[in-house]
C-alpha positions in Angstrom: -23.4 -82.7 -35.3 -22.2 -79.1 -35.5 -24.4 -76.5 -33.3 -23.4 -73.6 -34.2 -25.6 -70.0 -33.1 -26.4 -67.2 -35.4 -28.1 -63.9 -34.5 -30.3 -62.5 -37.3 -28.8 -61.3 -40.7 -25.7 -64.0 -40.5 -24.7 -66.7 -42.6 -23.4 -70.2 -42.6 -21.4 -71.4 -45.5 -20.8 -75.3 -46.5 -18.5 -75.7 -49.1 -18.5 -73.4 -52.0 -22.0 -72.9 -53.0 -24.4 -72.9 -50.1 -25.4 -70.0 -47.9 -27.6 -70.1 -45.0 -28.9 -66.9 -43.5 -30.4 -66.3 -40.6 -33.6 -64.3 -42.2 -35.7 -63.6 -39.2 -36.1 -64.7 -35.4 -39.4 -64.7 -34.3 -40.5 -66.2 -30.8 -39.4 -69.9 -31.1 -39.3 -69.6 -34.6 -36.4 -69.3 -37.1 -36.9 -68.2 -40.6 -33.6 -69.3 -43.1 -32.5 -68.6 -46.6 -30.8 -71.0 -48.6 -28.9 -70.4 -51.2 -27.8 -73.4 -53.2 -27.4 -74.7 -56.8 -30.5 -75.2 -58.7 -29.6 -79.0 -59.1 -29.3 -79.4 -55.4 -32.5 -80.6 -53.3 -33.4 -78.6 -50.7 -35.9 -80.2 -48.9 -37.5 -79.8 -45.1 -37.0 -83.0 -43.3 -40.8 -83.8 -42.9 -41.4 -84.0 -46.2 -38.5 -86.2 -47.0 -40.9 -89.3 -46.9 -43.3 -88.3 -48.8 -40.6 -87.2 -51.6 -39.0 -90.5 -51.4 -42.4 -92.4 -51.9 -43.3 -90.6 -54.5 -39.9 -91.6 -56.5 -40.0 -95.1 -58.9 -38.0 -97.5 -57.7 -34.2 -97.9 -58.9 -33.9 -100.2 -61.6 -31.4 -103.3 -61.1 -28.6 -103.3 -63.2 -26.8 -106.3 -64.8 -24.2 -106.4 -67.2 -27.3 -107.3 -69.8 -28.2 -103.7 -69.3 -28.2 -101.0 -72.6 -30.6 -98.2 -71.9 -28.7 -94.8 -71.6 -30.5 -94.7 -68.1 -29.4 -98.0 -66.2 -26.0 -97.5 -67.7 -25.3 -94.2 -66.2 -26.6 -96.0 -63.1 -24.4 -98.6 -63.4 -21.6 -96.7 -64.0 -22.0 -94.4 -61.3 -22.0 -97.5 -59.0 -19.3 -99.1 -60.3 -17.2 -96.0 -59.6 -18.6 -95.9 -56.3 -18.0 -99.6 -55.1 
């Protein structure tokens, strides 16, 4: 893990398209902007559990499989292995 300190008003960048600022310091509290790609989940780590319950389960894919969906799936996991 990276620890990196920031006084108000400074940024972190990862990669190419994501900005965190430093918005406010307030007591024990920070306040940060993020800037990011719309398609790109930005998401607080508490909620995390509740996001991931909330999603359907992956399909299994076989090499029966024709809907546009599972296909991409499968593809994407074939590229990956």
């Amino acid at each position: 893990m990276l620890v990196l300190s920031r006084k108000e008003a400074q940024r972190i960048r990862l990669g190419d398209s994501i900005v965190i600022t430093v918005v406010r310091l307030s007591g024990d509290k920070v306040r940060l902007g993020i800037q990011a790609p719309k398609e790109m989940l930005v998401l607080r780590d508490e909620l995390e559990p509740l996001e991931a319950a909330a999603k359907p389960p992956k399909a299994s894919c076989d090499s029966d499989c024709t809907k546009a969906a599972c296909t991409d799936e499968c593809n994407q996991l074939a590229r990956s292995a």
